[in-house]
N, C-alpha and C positions, 0 to 999 in steps of 0.2 A: 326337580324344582317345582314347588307349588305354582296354582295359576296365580294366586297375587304378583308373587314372584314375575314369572312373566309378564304381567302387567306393567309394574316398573319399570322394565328394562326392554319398553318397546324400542323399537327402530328410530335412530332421529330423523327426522323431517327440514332439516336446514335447506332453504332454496339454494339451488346449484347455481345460479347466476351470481350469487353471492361470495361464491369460491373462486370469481375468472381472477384473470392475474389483471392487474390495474395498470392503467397508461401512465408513463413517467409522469414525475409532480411538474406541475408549472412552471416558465419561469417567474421568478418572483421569491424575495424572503420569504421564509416560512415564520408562522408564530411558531410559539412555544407549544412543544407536545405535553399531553398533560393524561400518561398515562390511567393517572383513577378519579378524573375529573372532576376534582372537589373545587367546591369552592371559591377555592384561592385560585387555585389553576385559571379557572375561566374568567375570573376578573381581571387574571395578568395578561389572558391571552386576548377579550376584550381591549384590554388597555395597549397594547402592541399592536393589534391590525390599526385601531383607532392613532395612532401614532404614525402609523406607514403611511394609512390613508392621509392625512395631514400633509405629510412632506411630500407624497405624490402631486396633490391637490396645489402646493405652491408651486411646485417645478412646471406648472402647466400655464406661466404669465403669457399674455398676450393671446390665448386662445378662446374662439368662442364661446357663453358661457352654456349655450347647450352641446356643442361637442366638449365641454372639459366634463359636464355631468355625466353623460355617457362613457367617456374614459373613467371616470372614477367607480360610475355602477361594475363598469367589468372591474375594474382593479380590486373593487372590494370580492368579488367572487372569486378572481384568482388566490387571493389573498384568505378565503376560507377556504379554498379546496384540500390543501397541504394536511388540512388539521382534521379535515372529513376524512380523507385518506388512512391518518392517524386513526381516529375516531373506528373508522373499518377495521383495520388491523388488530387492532387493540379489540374489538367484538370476535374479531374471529379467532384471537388467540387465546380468548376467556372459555367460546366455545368451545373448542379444543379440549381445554383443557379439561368444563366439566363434561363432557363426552368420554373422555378417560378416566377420571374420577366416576361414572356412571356406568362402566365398564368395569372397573375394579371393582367396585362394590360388588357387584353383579355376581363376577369370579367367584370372590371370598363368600359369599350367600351358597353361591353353589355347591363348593366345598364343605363350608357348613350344614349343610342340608344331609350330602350324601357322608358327613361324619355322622351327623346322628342319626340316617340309619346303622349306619355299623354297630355304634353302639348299642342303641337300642335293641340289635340283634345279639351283642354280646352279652349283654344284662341278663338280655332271658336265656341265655342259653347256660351263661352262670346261675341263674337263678337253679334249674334243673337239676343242675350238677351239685351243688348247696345241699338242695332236695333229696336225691339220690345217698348222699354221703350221706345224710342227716336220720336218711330212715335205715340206712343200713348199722349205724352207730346203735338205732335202736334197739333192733332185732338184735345185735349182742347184747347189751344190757337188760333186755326181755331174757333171754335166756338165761342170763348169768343169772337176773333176781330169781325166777325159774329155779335153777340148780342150784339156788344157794350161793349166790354171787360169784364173783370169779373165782378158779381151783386156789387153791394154794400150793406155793410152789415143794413145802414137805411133803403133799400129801402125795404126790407124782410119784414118789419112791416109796411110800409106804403101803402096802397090802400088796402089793405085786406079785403074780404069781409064776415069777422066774425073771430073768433077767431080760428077756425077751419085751417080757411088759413091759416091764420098766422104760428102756429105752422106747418104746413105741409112745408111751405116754408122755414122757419127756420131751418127744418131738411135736407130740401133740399140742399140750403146751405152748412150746415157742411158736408151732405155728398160729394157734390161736391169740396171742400176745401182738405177734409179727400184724396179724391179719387189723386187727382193732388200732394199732400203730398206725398202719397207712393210711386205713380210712380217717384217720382224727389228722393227718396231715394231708392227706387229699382236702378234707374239708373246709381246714384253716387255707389254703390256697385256694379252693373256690371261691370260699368267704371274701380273701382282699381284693383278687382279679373283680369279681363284681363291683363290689365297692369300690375300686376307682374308677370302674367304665362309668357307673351309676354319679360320682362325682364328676367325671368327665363328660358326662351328657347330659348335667346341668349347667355346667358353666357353658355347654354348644350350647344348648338351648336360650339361655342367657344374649347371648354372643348373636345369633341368630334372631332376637328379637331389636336387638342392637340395628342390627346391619339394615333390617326392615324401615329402620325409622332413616338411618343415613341414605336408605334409597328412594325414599319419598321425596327429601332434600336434595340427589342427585336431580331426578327428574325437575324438581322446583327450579334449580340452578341452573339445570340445561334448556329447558324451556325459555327462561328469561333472557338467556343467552343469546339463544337463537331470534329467538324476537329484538335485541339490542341488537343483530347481526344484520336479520334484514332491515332496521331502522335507519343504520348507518348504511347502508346501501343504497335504499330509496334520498336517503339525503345527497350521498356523492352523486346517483345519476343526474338529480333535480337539480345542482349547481353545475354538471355536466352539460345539462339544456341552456342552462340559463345563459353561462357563459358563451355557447357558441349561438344564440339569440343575440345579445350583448357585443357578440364581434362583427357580425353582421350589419348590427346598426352602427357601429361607430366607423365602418370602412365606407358604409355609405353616407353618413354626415361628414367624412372627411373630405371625399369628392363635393359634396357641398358648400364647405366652405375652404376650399382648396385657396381663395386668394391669402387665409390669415399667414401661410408661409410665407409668402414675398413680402409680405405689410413687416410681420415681426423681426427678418432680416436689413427691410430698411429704417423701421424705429431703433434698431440697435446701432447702425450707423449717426443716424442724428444725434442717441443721447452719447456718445462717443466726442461729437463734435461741440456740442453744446459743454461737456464738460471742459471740452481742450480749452473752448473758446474764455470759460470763467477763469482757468489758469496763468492762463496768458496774463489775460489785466491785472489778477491779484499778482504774479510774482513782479511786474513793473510797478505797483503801488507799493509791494516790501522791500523791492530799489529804490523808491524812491523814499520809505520810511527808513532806512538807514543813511541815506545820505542829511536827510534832516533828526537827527540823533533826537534834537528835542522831542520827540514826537513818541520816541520809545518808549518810555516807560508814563504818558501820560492818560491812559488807560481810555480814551476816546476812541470813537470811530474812526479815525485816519491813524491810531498807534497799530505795533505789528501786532499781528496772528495770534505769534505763537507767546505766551506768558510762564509757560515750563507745566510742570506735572507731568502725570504717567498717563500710560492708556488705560482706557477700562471698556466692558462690554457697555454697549447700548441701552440692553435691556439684562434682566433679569432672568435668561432662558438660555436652554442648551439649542446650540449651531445647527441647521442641517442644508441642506443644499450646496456642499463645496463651492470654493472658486475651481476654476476651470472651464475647460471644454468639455463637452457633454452631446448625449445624443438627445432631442427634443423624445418624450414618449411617446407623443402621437406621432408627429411627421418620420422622426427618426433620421433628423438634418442635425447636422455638426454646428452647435453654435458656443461661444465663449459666455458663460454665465461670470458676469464679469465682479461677483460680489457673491455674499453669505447669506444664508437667511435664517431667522429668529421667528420660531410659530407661538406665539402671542395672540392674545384677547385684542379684539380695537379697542382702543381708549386707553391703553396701557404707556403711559408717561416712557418716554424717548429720551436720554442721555447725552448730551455728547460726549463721546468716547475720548476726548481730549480739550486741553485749554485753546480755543482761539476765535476766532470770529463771526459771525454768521455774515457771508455773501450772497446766500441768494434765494430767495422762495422761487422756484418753477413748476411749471405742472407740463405732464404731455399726456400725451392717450397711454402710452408703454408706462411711466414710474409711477403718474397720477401725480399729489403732490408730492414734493421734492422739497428738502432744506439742502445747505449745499455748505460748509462750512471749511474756513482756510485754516490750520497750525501752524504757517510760515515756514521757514524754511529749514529741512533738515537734512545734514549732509549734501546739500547745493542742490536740494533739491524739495520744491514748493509742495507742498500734503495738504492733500483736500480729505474730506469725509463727506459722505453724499448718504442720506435717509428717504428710500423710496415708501409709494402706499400709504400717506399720511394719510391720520382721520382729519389734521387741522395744524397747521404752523404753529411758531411757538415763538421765539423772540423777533425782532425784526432787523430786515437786514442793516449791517454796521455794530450789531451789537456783539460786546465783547463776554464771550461766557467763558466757564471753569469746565474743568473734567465732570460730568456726574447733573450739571445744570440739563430742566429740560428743554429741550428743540423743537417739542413737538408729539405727537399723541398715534400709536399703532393706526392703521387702517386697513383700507382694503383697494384707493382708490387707484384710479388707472387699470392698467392688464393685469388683475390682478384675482385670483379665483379665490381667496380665505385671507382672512386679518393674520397678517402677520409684515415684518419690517424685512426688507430688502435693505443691505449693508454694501456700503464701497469704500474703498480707500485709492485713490488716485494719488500717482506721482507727477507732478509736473503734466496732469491732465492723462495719463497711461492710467488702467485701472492695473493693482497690483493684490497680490492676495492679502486678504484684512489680517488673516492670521500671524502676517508679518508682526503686525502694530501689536494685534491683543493678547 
C-alpha cells in the first residue's frame, strides 16, 4: 500500500474513558430519545422536561421556596441525564460505525493496490509475448517474400527427384504451414489476455482513485465522531458533578428546614376541618331551603345550590397531580393530595365546574386564596367544589352562578411554588376524587 494510504487509515485515537460502561439511568421519567437530533427532536424533548419540571415544581405545595428551588435544580439534571446518556450512545455507536467503514475502505484499497500490481505485471509480460509472436510472424514472411512468397502447394510434387523427395517436401510443407498456424494463434491469444488485463487495470486504477477519495471522508467521519464521542462524555460527567453537588445541598437545606414537615401535615388537618365546618352549615341551609319550597326556584342568595347542568373542567388545560396518596418528593412522608392540579398561567380566568352557589372566600398560608362553592345536594349527599392559589376572587359570597361562570383568576398564592390551580371536590365535607365529577 502506498504511504498516502497509510496515512488515511491511521490508528483511531477515541479516549478510552469514553468506552467504560455507564451507571444505571436515574430514577426519574426519561424524555424522549432523539436519535439524529434534529430539530424537532430537541424542541419536543425541550418541551417534555419543561413539562415534568412543571408538575414536579407543583407537587412541592407548602415547601420552602429556597429548598423547593434546589429540589427542582437537581430535578432538572436528573431529568437531562437519561438524554446525555442517549446523546453518549448514540456518539459511540456512530463511531463504530465509521471506524468500520474506515476499516473497510482500507481492505478494498489494499486489495486494489495489490490487483494492480498483478496486472500490471501481467500487461508487460503479455506485452513480450505479443512481441515475440509478432517478430517471429515476421521472419516468416521475410523469408517467404525472400523465396518468392509462400511454396505452392503443386509445386511440392513437381521436379522431385524420386519419391523420396517428394514426401520429405510435402512434410516440409505442412510443417512450415503448421509452424506459421500456431504462431498467428499464439498471437491472437496474447493479443486479448493483454487487453483485458490492460482493460482490467483501468478500471483498478479507476476504482483506486475512487477508494482514495472515500478514505479522506472515512477519516473526516471518524474524526468528527470521535470528537462528538468525547463531547457527550464530558457533558454526562459535568451533569454527573453537578448533580451529586445538587444532592448534597438539598440534604442539607432539608435539615434546615426540617420543621416545613410537621407545619405541612398540620395545615392539611385544618383545611380538612375548615372545609367539614363550611358543609355542615350549607347542607342545614338546603334543609332548610326545601322545607321553604318558595325559596327554590327564586334564584336569590337564600335559593338552593344546585340549578342542574353538567360538570365541566375549571380551566382549559390537561390534569397532572392525581388524587391520592402520594410520597412528598423531598420529605418522602405519605400524605393524601386530596385534589387535581391544572398547570396554567396566573391570571387565567377560573370556571366553575358546576351550577351552584358561591359560599365562601378563605385564605390560609397552605391554599392562599380559596373560593369554596356549594351544588346541593346529590344522591343525599351535599358537593362542594373548592379553587386553591387564587390570583383574586371572583363573585361574592351568596352568589348564584352557572357551570363555565368565573369564580376567580389562576395564581400562585399560599404554599404554593408556580401558577397553577389546585382542584377539590368534597362530599358532605370528605374530599373525593374530582375525576368522579369531570
Amino acid at each position: 500500500m502506498s504511504q498516502n494510504v497509510l496515512v488515511l487509515r491511521r490508528p483511531l485515537t477515541f479516549l478510552a474513558t469514553a468506552m467504560l460502561v455507564l451507571t444505571p439511568a436515574l430514577a426519574g421519567p426519561t424524555s424522549p430519545a432523539s436519535a439524529e437530533g434534529n430539530k424537532d427532536d430537541k424542541v419536543a424533548e425541550k418541551a417534555a422536561v419543561d413539562q415534568k419540571l412543571e408538575d414536579v415544581r407543583i407537587s412541592l405545595g407548602g415547601v420552602n421556596d429556597d429548598l423547593a428551588d434546589t429540589y427542582m435544580a437537581l430535578a432538572e439534571t436528573e431529568l437531562l441525564i437519561p438524554q446525555a446518556q442517549q446523546d453518549l450512545e448514540d456518539a459511540q455507536a456512530e463511531l463504530a460505525a465509521a471506524q468500520a467503514e474506515n476499516d473497510r475502505i482500507g481492505d478494498r484499497l489494499t486489495a486494489a493496490e495489490a490487483e494492480e500490481d498483478d496486472l500490471t505485471g501481467e500487461v508487460e509480460t503479455g506485452q513480450v509475448e505479443v512481441d515475440r509472436s509478432d517478430e517471429e510472424l515476421a521472419e516468416v514472411a521475410l523469408d517467404a517474400y525472400k523465396g518468392g512468397g509462400m511454396p505452392n502447394p503443386s509445386s511440392v510434387y513437381v521436379g522431385g527427384q524420386g519419391p523420396q523427395e517428394t514426401v520429405d517436401r510435402s512434410m516440409n510443407y505442412r510443417l512450415t504451414m503448421a509452424s506459421q498456424g500456431s504462431r498467428l494463434d499464439s498471437l491472437r491469444a496474447d493479443q486479448a489476455v493483454t487487453e483485458n488485463s490492460a482493460d482490467r487495470l483501468t478500471a483498478v486504477r479507476e476504482e483506486i482513485d475512487d477508494l482514495k477519495v472515500e478514505a479522506e471522508e472515512a477519516v473526516a467521519r471518524t474524526t468528527a465522531a470521535e470528537d462528538a464521542a468525547t463531547e457527550a462524555k464530558s457533558e454526562l460527567d459535568s451533569l454527573y458533578a453537578t448533580q451529586q453537588s445538587q444532592r448534597e445541598d438539598l440534604e442539607a437545606k432539608k435539615t434546615q428546614y426540617e420543621d416545613d414537615q410537621s407545619s405541612l401535615e398540620n395545615r392539611s388537618s385544618t383545611l380538612d376541618e375548615e372545609i367539614a365546618e363550611l358543609a355542615r352549615q350549607e347542607r342545614e341551609r338546603e334543609e332548610r331551603a326545601r322545607q321553604q319550597q318558595a325559596e327554590a326556584d327564586d334564584g336569590g342568595s337564600g335559593g338552593s345550590a344546585n340549578t342542574g347542568g353538567g360538570w365541566t373542567y375549571p380551566v382549559d388545560s390537561r390534569m397532572n397531580s392525581n388524587y391520592g396518596w402520594r410520597y412528598h418528593p423531598i420529605y418522602n412522608t405519605r400524605k393524601l393530595h386530596a385534589g387535581v392540579d391544572f398547570p396554567v398561567g396566573c391570571g387565567t380566568p377560573v370556571g366553575a365546574t358546576h351550577s351552584g352557589r358561591v359560599i365562601a372566600h378563605a385564605y390560609n398560608s397552605g391554599a392562599g386564596k380559596k373560593m369554596i362553592l356549594s351544588h346541593g345536594i346529590h344522591d343525599g349527599k351535599l358537593v362542594t367544589s373548592s379553587y386553591h392559589h387564587l390570583q383574586s376572587y371572583g363573585p361574592p359570597v351568596g352568589t348564584q352562578v352557572s357551570a363555565g361562570d368565573t369564580v376567580g383568576q389562576v395564581g400562585t398564592s399560599g404554599s404554593s411554588t408556580g401558577c397553577h390551580l389546585h382542584f377539590e371536590i368534597q362530599e358532605d365535607g370528605n374530599s373525593v376524587n374530582p375525576t368522579n365529577y369531570l
